[in-house]
C-alpha positions in Angstrom: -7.9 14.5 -12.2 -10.6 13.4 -14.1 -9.2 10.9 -16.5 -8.0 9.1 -13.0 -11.5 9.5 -11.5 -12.9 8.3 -14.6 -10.6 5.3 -14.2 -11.1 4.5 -10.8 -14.3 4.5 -10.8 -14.8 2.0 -14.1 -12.2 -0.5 -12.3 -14.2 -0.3 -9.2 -17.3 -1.4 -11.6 -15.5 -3.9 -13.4 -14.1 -5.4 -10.3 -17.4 -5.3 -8.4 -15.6 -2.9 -5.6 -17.6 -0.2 -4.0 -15.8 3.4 -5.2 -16.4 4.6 -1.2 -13.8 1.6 0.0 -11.0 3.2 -2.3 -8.8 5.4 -0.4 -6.9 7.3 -3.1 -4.7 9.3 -1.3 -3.6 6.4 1.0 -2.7 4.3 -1.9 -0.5 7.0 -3.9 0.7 8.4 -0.4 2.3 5.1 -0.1 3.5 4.5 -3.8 5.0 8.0 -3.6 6.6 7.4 -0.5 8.2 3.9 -1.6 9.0 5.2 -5.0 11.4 7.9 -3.5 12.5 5.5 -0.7 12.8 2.1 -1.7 12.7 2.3 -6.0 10.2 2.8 -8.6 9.0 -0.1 -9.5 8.6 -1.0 -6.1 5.3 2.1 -5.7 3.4 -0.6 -8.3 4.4 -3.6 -6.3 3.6 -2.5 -3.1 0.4 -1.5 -3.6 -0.7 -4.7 -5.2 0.8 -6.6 -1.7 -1.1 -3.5 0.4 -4.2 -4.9 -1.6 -3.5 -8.6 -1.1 -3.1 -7.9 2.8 -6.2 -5.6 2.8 -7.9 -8.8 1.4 -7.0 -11.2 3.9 -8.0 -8.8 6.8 -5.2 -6.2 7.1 -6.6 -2.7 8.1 -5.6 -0.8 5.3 -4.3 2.1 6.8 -2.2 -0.4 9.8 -0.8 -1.8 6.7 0.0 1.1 4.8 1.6 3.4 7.9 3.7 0.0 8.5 5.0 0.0 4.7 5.4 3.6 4.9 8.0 3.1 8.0 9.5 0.7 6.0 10.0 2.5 3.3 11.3 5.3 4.8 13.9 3.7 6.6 14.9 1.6 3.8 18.5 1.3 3.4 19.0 -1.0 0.6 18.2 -4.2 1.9 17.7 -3.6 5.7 14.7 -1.9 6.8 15.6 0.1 9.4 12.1 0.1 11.2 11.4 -0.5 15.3 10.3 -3.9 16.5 11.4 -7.4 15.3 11.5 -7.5 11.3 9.3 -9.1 9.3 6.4 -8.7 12.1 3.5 -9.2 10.2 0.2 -6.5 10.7 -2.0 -9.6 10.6 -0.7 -11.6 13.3 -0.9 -15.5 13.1 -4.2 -16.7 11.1 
């Protein structure tokens, strides 16, 4: 995959992000698994709101193995996951 290393690592420039805090297989683990779970378009989607929690404190892979369950059980509409829905991984801020 050189083309997407390539890639990667001129967004991390351009962005100012360190290429080491990038967790590539965590990130298209996750798309993948919403992608076949959830839809398509929803793999882009989520991995943008995976990034927006990351940035307000999230641990990245607490987030992601949450979204994965989600997606997994994902029955059109009602995610099928244990504990209350709509728990957040943050807690109250």
């Amino acid at each position: 995959m050189p083309v997407l290393e390539d890639w990667i690592n001129a967004a991390c420039l351009e962005l100012g992000l360190e290429r080491g805090d990038i967790d590539q297989s965590l990130i298209l683990d996750l798309a993948r698994d919403v992608a076949h779970g959830v839809a398509r378009p929803g793999a882009p989607l989520t991995a943008y709101l995976l990034g927006l929690a990351v940035g307000r404190g999230a641990p990245a892979r607490d987030a992601a193995a949450r979204l994965t369950e989600m997606a997994e059980g994902w029955k059109g509409g009602a995610p099928d996951v244990p504990g209350p829905a709509g728990e957040p991984v943050l807690g109250e801020t």
